[in-house]
C-alpha positions as CSV (number, residue, x, y, z in Angstrom):
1,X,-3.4,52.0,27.8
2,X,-2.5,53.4,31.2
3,X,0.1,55.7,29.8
4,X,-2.9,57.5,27.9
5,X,-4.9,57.9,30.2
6,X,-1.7,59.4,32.5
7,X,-0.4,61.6,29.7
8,X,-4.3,62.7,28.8
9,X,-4.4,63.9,32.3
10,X,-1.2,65.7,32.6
11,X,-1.8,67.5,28.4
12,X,-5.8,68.7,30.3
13,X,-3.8,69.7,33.2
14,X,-1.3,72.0,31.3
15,X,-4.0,73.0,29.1
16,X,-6.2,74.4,31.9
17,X,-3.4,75.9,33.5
18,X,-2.1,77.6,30.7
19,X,-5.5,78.8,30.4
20,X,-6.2,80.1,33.8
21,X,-3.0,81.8,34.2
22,X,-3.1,83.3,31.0
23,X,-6.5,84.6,32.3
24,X,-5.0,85.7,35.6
25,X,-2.3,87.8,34.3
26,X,-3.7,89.1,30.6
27,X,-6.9,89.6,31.4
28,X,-9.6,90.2,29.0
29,X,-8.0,93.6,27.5
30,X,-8.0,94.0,24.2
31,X,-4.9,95.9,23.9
32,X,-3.7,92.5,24.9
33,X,-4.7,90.2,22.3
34,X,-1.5,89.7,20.4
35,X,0.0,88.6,23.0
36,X,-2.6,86.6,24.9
37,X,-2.4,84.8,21.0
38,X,1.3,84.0,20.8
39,X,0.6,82.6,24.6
40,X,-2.1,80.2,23.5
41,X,-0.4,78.8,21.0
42,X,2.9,78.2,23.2
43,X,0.3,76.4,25.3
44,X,-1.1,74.6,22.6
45,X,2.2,73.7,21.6
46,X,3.3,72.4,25.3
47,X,0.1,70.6,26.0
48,X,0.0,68.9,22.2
49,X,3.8,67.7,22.6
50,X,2.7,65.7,25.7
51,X,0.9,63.4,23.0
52,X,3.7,63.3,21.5
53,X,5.8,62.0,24.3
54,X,2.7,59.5,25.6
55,X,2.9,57.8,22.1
56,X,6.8,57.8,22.0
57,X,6.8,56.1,26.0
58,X,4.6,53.6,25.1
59,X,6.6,52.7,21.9
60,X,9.6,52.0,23.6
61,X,7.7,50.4,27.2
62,X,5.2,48.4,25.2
63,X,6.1,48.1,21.7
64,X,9.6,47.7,22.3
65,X,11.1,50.7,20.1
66,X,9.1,49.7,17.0
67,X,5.1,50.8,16.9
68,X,2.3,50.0,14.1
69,X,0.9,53.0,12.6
70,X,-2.5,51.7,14.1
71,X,-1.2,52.0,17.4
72,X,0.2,55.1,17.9
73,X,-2.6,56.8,16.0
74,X,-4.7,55.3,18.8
75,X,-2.6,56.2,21.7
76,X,-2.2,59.8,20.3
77,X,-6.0,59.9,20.0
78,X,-7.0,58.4,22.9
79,X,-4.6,60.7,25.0
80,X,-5.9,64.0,23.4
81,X,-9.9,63.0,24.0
82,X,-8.5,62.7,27.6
């Protein structure tokens, strides 16, 4: 379970940094909106695909290439309430 907590840390990273730049060079305009939209959700997109790749790593460092359902729902969870 280290790899979640390292891959939770890394997705709230992104996240946050996606956020405050985002913030830094839209601003709160709202001739802006559109495309302060289509930038949150290529951040969402970035910082969700980080679960993906925590659950994949610890499918092929702990379960060998082969992973239970079970198991990579509770790494994927685990790594996003990080």
């Amino acid at each position: 379970m280290k790899s979640t907590i390292r891959y939770g840390l890394i997705c709230g990273f992104l996240l946050v940094g996606f956020t405050w730049a985002g913030h830094l060079v839209f601003g709160v305009n709202p001739r802006n909106f559109d495309r302060q939209e289509t930038y949150g959700y290529i951040s969402m997109l970035v910082g969700l695909s980080v679960i993906f790749v925590a659950v994949y790593r610890y499918r092929e460092q702990v379960g060998g290439g082969a992973i239970t359902f079970h198991s990579g729902l509770q790494v994927g969870v685990l790594t996003a309430l990080i």
